[in-house]
Every structure is written in C-alpha cells, then in structure tokens.
VOPAGU-2260 file (C-alpha; in pm, 1 decimal, decimal comma):
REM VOPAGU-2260
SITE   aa  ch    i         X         Y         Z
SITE  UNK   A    0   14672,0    9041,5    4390,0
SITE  UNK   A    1   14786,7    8851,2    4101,2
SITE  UNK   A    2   14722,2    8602,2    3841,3
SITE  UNK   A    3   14732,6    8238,8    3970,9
SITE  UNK   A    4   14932,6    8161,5    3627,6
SITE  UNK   A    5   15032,4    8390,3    3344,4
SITE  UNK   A    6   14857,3    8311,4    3010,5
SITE  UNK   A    7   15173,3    8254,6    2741,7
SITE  UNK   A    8   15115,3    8359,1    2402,7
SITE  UNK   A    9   15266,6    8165,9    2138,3
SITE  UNK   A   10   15308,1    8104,0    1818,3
SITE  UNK   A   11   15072,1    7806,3    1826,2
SITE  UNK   A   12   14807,0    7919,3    2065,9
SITE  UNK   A   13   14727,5    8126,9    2414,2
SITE  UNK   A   14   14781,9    7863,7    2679,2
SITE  UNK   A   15   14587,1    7843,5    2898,7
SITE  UNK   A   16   14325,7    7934,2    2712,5
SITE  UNK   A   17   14075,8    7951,1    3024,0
SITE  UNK   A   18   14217,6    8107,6    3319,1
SITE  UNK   A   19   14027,4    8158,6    3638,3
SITE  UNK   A   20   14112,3    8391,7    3962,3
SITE  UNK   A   21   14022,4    8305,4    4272,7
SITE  UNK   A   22   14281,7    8497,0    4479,5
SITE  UNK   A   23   14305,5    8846,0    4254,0
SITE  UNK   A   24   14164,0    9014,7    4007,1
SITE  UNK   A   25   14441,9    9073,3    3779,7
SITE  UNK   A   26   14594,7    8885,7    3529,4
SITE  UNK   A   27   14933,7    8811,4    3349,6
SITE  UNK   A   28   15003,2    8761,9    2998,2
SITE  UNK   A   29   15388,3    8644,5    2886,8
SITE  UNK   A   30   15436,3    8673,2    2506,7
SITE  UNK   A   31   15659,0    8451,2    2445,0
SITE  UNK   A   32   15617,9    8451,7    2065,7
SITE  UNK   A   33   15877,8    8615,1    1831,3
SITE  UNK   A   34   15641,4    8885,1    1727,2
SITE  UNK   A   35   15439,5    9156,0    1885,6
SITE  UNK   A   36   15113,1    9010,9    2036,0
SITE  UNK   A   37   14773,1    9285,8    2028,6
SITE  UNK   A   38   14507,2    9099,9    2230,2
SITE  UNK   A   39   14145,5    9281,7    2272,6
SITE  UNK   A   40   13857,6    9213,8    2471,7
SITE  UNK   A   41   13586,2    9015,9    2287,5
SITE  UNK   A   42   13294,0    9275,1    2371,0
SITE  UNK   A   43   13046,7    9048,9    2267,5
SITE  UNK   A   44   13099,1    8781,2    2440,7
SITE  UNK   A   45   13233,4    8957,9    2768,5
SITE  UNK   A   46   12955,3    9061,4    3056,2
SITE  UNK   A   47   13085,4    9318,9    3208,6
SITE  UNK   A   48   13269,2    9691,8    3057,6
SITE  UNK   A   49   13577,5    9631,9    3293,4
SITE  UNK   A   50   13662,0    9357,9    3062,8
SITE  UNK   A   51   13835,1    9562,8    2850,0
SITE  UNK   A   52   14139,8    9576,5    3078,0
SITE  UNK   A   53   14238,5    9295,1    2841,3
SITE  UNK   A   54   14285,8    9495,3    2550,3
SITE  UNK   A   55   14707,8    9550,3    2547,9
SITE  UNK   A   56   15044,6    9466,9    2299,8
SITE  UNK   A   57   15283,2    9249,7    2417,6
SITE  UNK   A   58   15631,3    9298,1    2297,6
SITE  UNK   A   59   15847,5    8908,5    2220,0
SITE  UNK   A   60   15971,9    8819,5    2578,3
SITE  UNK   A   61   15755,4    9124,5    2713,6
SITE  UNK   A   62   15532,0    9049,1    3037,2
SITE  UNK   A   63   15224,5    9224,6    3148,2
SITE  UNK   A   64   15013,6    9246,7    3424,1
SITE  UNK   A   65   14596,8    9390,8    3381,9
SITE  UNK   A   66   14457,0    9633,8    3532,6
SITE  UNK   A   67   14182,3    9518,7    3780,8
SITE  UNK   A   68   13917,4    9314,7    3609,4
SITE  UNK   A   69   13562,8    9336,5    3757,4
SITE  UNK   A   70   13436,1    9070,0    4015,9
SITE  UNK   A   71   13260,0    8747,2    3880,3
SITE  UNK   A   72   13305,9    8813,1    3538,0
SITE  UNK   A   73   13377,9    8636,7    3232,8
SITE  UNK   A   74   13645,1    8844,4    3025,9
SITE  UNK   A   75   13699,2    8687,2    2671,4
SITE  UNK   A   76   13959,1    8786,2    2429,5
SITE  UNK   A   77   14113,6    8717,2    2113,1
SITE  UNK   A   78   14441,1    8783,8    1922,1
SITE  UNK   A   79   14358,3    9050,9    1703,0
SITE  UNK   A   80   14577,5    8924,0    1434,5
SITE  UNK   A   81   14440,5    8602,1    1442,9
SITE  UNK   A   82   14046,8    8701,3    1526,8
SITE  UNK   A   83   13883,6    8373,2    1408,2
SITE  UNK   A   84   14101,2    8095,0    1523,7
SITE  UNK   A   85   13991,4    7959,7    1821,4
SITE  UNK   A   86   14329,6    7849,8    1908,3
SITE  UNK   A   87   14398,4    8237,0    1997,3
SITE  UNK   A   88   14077,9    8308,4    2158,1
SITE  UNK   A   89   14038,2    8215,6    2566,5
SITE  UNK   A   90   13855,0    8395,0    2919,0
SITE  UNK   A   91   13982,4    8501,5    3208,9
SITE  UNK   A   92   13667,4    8462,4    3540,5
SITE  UNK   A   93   13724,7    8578,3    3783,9
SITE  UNK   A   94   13553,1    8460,5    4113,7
C-alpha cells in the first residue's frame, strides 16, 4: 500500500490538491515548506470518520505516510494555518 504520489506542501499551495488511490489506501504528504505544516481533516465536508487519519504536523523536509483511510471515500483537508484559502485546501478518494 501506498500513495500513488505524495501531496507536497508548500509555501504557495498543497500540490496536488486532489489526489486519488487506486492501488492503497494510504497517503503521503512531503512538507517541503520552511515551516511546520498542521493539516486537519475538513469534517464537514469529509463522508466518512476514518477521514481523520489526515489530521498530522509535518516538520520542513519531514515526510509522512497516513494511517489507512476508509474505502471509497472522499477525505478533505485544509492547512490549519491557512483555513480559508483554497489554495491550501484539497481531497484525497480513495477507490
């Protein structure tokens, strides 16, 4: 299991900002930003309670890999920092 490709946090924005699985249910965040990263699982928008294996800090340079995110779900998060700026906001489905 594994992500397909790691989401990288920036300074500018989470890229990708859609990710979807379709051979794991895990997924990777890289933050390669120069200052610690909180991201958190957008409740109300997410479908499912096993969303919240999105919710983590990411040291600069640190890489992370979920916990196991429920089966056809889609997982939104957001920086917590940054809450309202889409640019910092994405989903991981999984499939």
């Amino acid at each position: 299991y594994g992500a397909d490709i790691p989401v990288r946090l920036t300074a500018a924005a989470v890229k990708p900002s859609t990710l979807h699985l379709f051979n794991g249910l895990q997924a990777t965040f890289v933050n390669e930003d120069s200052a610690v990263r909180n991201l958190v699982v957008d409740t109300a928008r997410s479908d499912q309670a096993g969303c919240a294996a999105l919710t983590m800090a990411l040291q600069p340079g640190e890489r992370k890999t979920t916990d196991v995110l429920p089966r056809f779900a889609a997982c939104y998060f957001r920086d917590a920092q940054r809450p309202t700026e889409t640019a910092f906001q994405g989903v991981v489905v999984t499939h």
